[in-house]
N, CA, C and O atoms as a GROMACS GRO file, in nm:
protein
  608
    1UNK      N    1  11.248   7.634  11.465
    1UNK     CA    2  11.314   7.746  11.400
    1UNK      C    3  11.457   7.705  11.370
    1UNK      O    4  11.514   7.636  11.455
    2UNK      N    5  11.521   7.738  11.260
    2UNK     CA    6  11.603   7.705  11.200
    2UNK      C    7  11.716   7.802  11.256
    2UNK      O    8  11.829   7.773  11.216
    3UNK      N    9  11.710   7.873  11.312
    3UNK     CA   10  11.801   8.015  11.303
    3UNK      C   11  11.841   8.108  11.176
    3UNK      O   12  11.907   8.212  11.186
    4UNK      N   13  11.796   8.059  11.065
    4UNK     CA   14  11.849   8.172  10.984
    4UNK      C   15  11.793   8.292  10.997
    4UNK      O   16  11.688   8.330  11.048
    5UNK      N   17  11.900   8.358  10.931
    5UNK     CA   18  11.814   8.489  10.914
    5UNK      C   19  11.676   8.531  10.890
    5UNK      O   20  11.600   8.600  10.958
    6UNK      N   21  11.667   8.485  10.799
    6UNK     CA   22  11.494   8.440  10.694
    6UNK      C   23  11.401   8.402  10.838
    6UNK      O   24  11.308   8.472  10.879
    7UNK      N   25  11.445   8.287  10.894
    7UNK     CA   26  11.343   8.194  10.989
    7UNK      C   27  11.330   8.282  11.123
    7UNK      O   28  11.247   8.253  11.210
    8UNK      N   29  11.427   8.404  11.134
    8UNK     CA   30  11.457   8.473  11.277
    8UNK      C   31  11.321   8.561  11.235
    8UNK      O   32  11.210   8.556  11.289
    9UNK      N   33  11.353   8.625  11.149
    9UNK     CA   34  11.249   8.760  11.056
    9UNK      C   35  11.134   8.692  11.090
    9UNK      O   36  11.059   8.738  11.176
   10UNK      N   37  11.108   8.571  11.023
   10UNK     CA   38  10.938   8.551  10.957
   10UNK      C   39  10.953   8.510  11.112
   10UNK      O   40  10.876   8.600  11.145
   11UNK      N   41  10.990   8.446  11.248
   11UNK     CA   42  10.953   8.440  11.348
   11UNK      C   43  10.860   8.548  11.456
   11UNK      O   44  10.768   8.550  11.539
   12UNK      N   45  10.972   8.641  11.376
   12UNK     CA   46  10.935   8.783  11.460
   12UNK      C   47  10.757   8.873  11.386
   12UNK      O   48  10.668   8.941  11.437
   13UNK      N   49  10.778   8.828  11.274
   13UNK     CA   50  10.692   8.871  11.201
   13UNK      C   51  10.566   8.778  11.225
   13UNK      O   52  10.476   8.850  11.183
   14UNK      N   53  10.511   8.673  11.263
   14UNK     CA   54  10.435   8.596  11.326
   14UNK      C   55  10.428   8.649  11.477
   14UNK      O   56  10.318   8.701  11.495
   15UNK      N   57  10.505   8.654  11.585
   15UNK     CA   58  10.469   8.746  11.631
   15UNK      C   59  10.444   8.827  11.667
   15UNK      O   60  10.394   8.824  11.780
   16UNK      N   61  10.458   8.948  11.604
   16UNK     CA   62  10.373   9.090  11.580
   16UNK      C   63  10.257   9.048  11.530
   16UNK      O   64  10.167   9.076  11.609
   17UNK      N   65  10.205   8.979  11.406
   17UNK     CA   66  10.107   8.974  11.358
   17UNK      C   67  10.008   8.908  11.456
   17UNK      O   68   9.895   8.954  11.439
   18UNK      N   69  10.015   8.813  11.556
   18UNK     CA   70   9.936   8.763  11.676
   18UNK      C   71   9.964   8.898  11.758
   18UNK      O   72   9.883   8.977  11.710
   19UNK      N   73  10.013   8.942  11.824
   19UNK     CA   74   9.975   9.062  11.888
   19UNK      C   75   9.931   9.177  11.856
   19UNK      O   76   9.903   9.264  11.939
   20UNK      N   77   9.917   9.195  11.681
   20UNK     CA   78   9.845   9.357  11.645
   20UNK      C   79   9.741   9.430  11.638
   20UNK      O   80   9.714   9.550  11.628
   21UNK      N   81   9.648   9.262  11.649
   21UNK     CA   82   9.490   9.293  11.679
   21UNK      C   83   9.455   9.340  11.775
   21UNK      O   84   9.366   9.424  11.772
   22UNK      N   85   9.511   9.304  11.883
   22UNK     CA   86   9.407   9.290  12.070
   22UNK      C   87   9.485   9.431  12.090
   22UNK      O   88   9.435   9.511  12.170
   23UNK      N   89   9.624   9.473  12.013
   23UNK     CA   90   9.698   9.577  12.061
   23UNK      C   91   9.615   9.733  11.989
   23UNK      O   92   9.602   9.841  12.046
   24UNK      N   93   9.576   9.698  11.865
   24UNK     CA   94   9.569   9.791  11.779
   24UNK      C   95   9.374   9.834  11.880
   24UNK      O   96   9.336   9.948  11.909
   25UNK      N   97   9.310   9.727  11.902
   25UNK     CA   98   9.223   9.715  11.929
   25UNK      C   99   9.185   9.833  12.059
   25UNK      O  100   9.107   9.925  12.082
   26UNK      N  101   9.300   9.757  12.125
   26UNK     CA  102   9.274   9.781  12.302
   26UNK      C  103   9.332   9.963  12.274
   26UNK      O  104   9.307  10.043  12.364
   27UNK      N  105   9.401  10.008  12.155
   27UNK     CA  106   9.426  10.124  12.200
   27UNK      C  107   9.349  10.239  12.118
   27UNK      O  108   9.398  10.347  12.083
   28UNK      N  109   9.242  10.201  12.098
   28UNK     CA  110   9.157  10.249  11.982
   28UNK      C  111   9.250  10.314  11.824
   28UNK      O  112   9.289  10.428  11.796
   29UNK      N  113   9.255  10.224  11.772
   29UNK     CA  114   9.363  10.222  11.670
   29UNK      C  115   9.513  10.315  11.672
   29UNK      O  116   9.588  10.319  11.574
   30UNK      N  117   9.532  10.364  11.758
   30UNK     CA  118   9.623  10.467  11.776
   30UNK      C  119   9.777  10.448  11.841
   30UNK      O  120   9.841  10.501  11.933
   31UNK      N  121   9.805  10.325  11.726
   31UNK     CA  122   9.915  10.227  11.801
   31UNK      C  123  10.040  10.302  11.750
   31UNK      O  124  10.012  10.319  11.632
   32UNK      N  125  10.157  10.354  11.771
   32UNK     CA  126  10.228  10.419  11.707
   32UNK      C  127  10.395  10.379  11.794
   32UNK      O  128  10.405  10.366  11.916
   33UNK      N  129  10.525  10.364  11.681
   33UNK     CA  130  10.630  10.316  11.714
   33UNK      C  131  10.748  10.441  11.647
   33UNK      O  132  10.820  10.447  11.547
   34UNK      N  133  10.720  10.525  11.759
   34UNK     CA  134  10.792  10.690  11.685
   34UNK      C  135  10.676  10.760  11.619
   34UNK      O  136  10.560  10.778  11.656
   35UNK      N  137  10.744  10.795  11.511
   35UNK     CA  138  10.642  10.867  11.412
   35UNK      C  139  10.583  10.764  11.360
   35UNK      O  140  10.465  10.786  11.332
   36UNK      N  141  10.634  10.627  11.330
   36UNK     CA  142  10.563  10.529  11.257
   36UNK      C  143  10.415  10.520  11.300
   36UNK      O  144  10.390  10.545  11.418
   37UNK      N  145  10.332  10.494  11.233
   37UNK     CA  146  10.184  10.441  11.325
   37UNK      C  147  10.142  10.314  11.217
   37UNK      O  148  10.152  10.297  11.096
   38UNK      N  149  10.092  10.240  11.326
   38UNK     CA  150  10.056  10.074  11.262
   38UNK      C  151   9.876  10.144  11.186
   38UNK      O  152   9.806  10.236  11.228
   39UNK      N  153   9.858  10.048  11.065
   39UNK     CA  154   9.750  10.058  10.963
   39UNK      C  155   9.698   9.939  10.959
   39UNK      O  156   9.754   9.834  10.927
   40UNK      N  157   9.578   9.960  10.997
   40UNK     CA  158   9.457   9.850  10.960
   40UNK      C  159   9.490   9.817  10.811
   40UNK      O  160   9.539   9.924  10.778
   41UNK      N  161   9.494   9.749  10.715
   41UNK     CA  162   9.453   9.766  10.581
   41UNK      C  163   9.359   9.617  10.532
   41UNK      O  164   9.387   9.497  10.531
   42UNK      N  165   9.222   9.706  10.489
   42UNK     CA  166   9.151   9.616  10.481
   42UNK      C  167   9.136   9.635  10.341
   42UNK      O  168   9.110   9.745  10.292
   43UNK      N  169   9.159   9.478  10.240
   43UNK     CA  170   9.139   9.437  10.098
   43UNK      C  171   9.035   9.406  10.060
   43UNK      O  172   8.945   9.460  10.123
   44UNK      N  173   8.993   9.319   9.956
   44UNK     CA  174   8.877   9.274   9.882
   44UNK      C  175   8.971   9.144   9.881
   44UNK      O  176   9.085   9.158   9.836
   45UNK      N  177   8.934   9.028   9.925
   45UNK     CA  178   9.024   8.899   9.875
   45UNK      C  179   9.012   8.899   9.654
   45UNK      O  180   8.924   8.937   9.577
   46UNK      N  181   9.117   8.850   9.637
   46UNK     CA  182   9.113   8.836   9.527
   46UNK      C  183   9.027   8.746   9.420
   46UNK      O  184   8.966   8.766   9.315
   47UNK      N  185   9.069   8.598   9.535
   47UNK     CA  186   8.981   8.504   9.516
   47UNK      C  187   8.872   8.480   9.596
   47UNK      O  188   8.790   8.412   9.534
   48UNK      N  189   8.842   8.502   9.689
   48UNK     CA  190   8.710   8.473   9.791
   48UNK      C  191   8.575   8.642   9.782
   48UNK      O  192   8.460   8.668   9.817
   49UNK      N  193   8.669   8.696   9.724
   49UNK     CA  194   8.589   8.878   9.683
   49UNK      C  195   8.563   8.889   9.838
   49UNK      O  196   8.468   8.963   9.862
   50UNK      N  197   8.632   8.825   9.967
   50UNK     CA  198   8.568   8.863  10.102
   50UNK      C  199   8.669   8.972  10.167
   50UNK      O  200   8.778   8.987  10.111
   51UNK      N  201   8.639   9.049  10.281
   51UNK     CA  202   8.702   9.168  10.355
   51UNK      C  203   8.872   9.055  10.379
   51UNK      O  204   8.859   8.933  10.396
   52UNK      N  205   9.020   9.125  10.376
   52UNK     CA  206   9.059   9.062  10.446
   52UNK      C  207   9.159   9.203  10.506
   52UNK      O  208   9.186   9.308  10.449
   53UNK      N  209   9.192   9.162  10.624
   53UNK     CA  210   9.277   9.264  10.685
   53UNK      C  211   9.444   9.196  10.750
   53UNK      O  212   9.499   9.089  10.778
   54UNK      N  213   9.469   9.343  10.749
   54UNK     CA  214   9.608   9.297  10.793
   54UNK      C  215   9.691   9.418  10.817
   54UNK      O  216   9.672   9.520  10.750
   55UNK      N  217   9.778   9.410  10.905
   55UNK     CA  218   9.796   9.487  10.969
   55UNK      C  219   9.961   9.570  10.994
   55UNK      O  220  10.032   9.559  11.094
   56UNK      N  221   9.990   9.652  10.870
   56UNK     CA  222  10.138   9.669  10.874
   56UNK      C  223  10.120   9.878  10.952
   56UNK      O  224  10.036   9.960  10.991
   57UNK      N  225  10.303   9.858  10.922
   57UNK     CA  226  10.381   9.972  11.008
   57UNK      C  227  10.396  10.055  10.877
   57UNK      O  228  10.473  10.012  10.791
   58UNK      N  229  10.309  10.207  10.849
   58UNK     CA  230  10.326  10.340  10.772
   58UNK      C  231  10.441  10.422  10.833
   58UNK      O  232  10.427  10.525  10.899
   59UNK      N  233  10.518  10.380  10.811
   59UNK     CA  234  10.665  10.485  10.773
   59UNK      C  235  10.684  10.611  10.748
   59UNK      O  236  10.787  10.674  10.770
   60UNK      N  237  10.537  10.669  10.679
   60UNK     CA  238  10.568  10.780  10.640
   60UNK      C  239  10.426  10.814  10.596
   60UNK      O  240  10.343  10.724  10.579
   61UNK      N  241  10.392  10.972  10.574
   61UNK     CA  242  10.240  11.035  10.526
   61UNK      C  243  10.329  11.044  10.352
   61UNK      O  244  10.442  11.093  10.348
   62UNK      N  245  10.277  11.006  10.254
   62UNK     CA  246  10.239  11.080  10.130
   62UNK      C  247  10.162  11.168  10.092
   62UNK      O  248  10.045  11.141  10.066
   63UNK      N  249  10.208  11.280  10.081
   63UNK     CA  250  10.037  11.397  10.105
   63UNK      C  251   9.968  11.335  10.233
   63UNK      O  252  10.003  11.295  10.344
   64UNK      N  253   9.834  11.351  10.148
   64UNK     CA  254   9.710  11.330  10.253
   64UNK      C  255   9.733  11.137  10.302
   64UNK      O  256   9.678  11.108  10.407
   65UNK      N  257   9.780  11.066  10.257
   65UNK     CA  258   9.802  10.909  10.245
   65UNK      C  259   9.885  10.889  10.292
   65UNK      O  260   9.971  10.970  10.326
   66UNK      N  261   9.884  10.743  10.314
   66UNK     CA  262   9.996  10.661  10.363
   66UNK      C  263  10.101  10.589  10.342
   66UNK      O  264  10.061  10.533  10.239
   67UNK      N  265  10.235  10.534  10.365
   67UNK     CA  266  10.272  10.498  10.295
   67UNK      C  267  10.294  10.357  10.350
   67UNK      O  268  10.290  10.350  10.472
   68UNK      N  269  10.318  10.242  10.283
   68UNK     CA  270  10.335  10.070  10.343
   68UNK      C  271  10.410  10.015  10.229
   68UNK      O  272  10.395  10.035  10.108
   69UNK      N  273  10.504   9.934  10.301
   69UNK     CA  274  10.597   9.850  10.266
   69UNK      C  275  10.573   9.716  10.259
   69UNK      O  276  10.518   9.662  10.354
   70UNK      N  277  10.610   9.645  10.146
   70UNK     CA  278  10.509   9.518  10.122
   70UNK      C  279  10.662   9.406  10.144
   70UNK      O  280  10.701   9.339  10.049
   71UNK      N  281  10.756   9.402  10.319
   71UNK     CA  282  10.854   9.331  10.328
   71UNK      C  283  10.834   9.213  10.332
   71UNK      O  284  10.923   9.140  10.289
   72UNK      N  285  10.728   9.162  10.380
   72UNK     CA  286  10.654   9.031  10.390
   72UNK      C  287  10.788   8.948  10.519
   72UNK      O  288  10.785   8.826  10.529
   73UNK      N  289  10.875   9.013  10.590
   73UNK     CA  290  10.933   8.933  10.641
   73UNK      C  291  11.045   8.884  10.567
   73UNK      O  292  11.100   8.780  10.605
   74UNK      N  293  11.087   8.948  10.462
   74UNK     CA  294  11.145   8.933  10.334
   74UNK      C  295  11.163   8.760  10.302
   74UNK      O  296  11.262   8.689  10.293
   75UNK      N  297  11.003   8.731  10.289
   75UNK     CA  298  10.966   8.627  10.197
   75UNK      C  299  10.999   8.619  10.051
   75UNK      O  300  11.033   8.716   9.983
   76UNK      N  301  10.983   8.483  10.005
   76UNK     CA  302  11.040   8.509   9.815
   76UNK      C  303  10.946   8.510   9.739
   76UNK      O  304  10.961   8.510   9.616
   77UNK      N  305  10.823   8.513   9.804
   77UNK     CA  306  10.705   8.585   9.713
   77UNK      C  307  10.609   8.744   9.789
   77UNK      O  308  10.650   8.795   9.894
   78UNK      N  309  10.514   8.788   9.733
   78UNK     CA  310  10.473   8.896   9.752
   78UNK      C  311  10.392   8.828   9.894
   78UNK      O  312  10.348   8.715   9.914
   79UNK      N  313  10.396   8.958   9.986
   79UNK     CA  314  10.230   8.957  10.115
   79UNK      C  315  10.090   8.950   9.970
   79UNK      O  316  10.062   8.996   9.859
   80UNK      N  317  10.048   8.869  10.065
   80UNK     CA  318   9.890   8.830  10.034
   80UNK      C  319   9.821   8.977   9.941
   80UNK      O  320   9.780   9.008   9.829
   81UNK      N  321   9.838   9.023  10.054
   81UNK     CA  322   9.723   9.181  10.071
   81UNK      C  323   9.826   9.252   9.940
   81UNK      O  324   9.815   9.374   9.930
   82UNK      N  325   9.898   9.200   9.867
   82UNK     CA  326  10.033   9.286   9.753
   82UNK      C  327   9.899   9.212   9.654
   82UNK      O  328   9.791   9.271   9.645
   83UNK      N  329   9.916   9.127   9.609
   83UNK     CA  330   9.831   9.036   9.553
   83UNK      C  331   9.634   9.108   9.523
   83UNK      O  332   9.566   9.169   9.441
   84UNK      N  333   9.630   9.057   9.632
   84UNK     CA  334   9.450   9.153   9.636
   84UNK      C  335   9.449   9.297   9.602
   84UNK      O  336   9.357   9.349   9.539
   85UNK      N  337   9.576   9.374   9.653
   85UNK     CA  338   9.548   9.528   9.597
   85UNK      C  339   9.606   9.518   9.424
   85UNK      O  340   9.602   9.619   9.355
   86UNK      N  341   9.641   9.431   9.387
   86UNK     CA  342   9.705   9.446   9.262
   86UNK      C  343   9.563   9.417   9.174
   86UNK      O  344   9.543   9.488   9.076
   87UNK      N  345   9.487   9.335   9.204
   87UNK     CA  346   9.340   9.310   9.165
   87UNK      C  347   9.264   9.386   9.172
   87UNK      O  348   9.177   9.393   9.085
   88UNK      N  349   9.269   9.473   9.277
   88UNK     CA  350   9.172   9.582   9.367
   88UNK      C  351   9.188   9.651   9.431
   88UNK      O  352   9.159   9.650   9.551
   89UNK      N  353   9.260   9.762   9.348
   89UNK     CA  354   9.294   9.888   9.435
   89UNK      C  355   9.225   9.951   9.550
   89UNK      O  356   9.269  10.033   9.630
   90UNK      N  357   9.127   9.905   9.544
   90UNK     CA  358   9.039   9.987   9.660
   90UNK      C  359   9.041   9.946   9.778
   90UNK      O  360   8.979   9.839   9.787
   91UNK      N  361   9.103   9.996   9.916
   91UNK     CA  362   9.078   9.965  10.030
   91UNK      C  363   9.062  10.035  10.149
   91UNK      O  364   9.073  10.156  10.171
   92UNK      N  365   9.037   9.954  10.214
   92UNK     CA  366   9.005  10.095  10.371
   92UNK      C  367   9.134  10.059  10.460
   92UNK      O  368   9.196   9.953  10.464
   93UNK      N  369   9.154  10.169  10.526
   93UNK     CA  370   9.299  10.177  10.578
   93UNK      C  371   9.236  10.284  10.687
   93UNK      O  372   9.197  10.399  10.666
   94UNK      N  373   9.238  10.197  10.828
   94UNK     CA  374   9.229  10.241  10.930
   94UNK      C  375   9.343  10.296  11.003
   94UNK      O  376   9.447  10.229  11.004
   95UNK      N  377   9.336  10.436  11.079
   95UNK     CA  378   9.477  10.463  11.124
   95UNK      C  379   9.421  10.590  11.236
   95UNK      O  380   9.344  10.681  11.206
   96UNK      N  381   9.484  10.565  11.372
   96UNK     CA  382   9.409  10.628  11.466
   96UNK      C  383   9.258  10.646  11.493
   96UNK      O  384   9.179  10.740  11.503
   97UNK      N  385   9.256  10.512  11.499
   97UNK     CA  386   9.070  10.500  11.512
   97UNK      C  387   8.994  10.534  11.418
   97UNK      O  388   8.877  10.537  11.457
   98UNK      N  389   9.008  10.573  11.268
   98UNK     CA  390   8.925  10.637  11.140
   98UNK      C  391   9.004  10.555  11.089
   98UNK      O  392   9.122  10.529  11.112
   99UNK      N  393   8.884  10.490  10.972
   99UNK     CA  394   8.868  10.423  10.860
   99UNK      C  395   8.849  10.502  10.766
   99UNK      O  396   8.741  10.558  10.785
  100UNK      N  397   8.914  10.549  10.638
  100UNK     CA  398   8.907  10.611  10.512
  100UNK      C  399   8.889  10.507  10.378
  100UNK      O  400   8.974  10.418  10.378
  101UNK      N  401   8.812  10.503  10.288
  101UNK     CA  402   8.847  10.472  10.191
  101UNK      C  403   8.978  10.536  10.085
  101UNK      O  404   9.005  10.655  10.066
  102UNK      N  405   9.041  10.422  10.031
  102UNK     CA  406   9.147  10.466   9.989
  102UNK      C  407   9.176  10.417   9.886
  102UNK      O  408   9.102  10.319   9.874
  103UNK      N  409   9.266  10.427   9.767
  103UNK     CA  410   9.314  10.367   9.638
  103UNK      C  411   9.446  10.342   9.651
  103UNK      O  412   9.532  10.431   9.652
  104UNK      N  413   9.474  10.191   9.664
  104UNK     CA  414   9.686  10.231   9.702
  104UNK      C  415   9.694  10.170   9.496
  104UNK      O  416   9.632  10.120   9.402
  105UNK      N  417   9.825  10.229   9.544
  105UNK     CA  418   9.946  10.194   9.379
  105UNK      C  419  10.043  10.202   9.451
  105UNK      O  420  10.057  10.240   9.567
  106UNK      N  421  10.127  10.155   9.360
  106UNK     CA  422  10.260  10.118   9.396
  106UNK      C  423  10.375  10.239   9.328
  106UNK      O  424  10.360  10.280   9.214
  107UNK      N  425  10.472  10.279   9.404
  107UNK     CA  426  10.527  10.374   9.383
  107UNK      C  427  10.639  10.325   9.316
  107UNK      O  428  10.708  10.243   9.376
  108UNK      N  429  10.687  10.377   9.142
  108UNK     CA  430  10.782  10.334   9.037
  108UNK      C  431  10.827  10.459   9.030
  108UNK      O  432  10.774  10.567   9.053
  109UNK      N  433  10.964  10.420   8.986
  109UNK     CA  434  11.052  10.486   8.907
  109UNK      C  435  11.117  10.629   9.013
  109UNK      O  436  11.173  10.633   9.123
  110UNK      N  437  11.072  10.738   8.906
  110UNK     CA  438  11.150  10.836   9.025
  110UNK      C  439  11.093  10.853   9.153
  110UNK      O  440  11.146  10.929   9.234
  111UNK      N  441  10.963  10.773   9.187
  111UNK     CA  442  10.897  10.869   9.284
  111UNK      C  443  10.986  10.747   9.432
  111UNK      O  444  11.051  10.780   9.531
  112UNK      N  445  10.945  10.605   9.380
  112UNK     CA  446  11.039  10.486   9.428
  112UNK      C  447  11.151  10.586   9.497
  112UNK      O  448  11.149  10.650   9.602
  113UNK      N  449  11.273  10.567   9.368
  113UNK     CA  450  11.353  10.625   9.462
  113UNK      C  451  11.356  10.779   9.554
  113UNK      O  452  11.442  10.790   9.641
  114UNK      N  453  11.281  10.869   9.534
  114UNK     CA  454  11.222  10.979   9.627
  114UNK      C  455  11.225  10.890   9.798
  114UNK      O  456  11.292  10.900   9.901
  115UNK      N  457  11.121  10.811   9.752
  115UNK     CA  458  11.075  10.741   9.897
  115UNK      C  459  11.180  10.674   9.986
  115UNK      O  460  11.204  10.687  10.106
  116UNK      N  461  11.224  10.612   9.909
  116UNK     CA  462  11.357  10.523   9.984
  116UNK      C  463  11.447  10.623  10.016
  116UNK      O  464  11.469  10.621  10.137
  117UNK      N  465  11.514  10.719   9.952
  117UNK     CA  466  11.567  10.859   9.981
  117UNK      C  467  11.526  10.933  10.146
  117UNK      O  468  11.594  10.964  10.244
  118UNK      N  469  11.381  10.941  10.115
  118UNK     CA  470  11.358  10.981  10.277
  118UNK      C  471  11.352  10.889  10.386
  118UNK      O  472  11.397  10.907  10.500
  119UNK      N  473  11.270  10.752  10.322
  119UNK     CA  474  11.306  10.690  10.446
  119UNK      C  475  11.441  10.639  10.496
  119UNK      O  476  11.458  10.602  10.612
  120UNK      N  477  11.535  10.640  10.402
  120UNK     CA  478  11.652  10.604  10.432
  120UNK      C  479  11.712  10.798  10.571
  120UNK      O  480  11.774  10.790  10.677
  121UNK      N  481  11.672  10.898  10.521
  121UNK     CA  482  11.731  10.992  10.616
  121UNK      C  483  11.694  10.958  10.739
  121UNK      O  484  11.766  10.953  10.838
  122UNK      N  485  11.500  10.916  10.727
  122UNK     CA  486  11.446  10.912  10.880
  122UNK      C  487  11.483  10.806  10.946
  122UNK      O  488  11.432  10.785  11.056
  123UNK      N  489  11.593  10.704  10.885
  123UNK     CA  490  11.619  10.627  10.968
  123UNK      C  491  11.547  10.449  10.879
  123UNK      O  492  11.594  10.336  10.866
  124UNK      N  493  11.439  10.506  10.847
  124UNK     CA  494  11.358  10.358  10.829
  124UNK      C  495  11.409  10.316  10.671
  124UNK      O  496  11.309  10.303  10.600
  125UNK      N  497  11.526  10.292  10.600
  125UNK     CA  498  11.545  10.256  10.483
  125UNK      C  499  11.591  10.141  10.571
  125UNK      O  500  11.499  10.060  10.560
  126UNK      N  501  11.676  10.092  10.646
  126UNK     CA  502  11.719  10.005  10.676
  126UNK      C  503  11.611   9.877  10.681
  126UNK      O  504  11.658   9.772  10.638
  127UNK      N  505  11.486   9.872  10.722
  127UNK     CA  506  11.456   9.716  10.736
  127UNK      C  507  11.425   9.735  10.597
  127UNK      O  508  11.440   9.622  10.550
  128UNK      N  509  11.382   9.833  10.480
  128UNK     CA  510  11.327   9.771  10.364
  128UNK      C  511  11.443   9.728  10.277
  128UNK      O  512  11.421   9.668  10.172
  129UNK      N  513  11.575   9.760  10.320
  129UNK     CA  514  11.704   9.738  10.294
  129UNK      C  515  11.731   9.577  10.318
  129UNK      O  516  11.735   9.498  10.224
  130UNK      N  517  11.744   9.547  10.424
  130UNK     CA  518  11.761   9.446  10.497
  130UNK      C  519  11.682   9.356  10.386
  130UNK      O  520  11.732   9.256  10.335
  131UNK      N  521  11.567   9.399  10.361
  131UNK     CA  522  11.483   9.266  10.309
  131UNK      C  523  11.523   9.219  10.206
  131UNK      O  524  11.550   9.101  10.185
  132UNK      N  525  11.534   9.352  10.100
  132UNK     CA  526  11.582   9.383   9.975
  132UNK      C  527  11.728   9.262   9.962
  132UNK      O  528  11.756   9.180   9.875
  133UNK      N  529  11.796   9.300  10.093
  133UNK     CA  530  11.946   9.211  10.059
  133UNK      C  531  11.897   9.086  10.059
  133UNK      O  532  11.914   9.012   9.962
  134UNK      N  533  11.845   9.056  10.144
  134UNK     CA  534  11.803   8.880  10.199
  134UNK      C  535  11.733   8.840  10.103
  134UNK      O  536  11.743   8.718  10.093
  135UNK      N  537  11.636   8.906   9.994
  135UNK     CA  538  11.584   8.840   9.865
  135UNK      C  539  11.652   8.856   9.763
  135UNK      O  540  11.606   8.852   9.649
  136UNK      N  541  11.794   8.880   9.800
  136UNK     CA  542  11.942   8.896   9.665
  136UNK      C  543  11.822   8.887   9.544
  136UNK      O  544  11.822   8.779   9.485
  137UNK      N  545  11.731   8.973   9.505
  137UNK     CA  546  11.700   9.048   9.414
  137UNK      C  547  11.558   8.922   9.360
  137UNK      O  548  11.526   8.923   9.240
  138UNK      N  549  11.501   8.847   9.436
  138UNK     CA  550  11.407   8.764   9.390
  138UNK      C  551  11.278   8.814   9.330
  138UNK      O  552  11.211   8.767   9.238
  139UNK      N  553  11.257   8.955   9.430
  139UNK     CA  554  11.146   9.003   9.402
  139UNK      C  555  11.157   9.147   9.464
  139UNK      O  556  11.202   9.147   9.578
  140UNK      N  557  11.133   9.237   9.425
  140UNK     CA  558  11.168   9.378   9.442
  140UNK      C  559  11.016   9.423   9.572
  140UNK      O  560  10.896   9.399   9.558
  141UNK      N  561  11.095   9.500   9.700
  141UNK     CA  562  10.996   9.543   9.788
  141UNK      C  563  10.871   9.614   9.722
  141UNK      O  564  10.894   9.701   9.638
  142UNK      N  565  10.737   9.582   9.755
  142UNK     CA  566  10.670   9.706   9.668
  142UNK      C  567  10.666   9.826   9.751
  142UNK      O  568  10.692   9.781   9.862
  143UNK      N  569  10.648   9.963   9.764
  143UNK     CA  570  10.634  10.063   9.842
  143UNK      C  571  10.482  10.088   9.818
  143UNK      O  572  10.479  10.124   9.700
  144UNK      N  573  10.405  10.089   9.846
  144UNK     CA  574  10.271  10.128   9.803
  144UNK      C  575  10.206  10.233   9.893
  144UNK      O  576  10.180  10.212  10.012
  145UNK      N  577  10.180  10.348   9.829
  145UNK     CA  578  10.097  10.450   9.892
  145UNK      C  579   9.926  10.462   9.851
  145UNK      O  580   9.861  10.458   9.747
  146UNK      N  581   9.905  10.475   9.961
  146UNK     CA  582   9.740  10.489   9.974
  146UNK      C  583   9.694  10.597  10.016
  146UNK      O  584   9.707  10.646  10.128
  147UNK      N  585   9.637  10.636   9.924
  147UNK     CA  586   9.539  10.762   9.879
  147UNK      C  587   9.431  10.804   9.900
  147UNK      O  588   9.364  10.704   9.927
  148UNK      N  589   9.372  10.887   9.904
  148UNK     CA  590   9.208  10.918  10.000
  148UNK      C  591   9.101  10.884   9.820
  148UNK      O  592   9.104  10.932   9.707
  149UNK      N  593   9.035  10.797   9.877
  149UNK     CA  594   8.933  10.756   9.733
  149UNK      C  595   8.825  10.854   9.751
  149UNK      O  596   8.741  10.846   9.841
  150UNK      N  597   8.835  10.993   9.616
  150UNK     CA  598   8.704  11.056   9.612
  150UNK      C  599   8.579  10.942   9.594
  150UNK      O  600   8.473  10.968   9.651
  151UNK      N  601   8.590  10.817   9.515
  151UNK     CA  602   8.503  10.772   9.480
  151UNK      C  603   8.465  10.639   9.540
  151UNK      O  604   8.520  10.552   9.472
  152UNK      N  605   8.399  10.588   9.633
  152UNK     CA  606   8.365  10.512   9.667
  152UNK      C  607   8.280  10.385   9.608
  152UNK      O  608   8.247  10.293   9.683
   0.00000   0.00000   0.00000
């Protein structure tokens, strides 16, 4: 590890991601940090068309949905799973032990800043902040909310 900033983040972010399985697992999905609660989110690979999962922190309910931040550790390209939902909106997003099918998009324009607006009151604008600075503008956070899919 290098110490930078960048190398401290993606450190920390490697380990959460080794501990979110056996954690999310052992507590029958009902892993929660405040109001935050950690989300299964399972994709369609883009290229392999196989299940892939992964496992971020919902910040916030949108309506009936969720909402996830695509910080990647504020990497200078997109998370994987940014990539596969951009191919394939459709995914299942486990959260307190229930799996829903769901449709995420990415939240533009006024609704964007809406979101950052609240999460900045509840406190949580800061890490998508943080990232935002550290990629001095390489690639813009996505906010993506996921939605209950009438259609399966």
């Amino acid at each position: 590890m290098t110490g930078t900033p960048r190398a401290l983040v993606r450190s920390g972010v490697a380990l959460l991601d080794a501990v979110s399985t056996p954690l999310f697992r052992a507590a029958g999905g009902n892993v929660r940090f405040g109001p935050a609660r950690l989300v299964e989110l399972t994709t369609v690979g883009r290229r392999s068309g196989q299940p892939r999962s992964v496992f971020l922190t919902s910040y916030m309910r949108v309506g009936d949905g969720y909402l996830v931040v695509g910080t990647h550790g504020a990497a200078v390209r997109q998370p994987d799973w940014f990539y596969n939902i951009s191919a394939d909106p459709r995914v299942i997003a486990t959260v307190g032990g229930r799996s829903r099918h769901m449709v995420a998009r990415v939240a533009a324009g006024d609704e964007r800043r809406q979101i950052l607006g609240k999460l900045a009151l509840r406190g949580y604008g800061i890490p998508v902040l943080l990232a935002q600075l550290a990629l001095s503008g390489t690639r813009v956070i996505p906010l993506v909310v996921l939605e209950e899919n009438p259609v399966q």
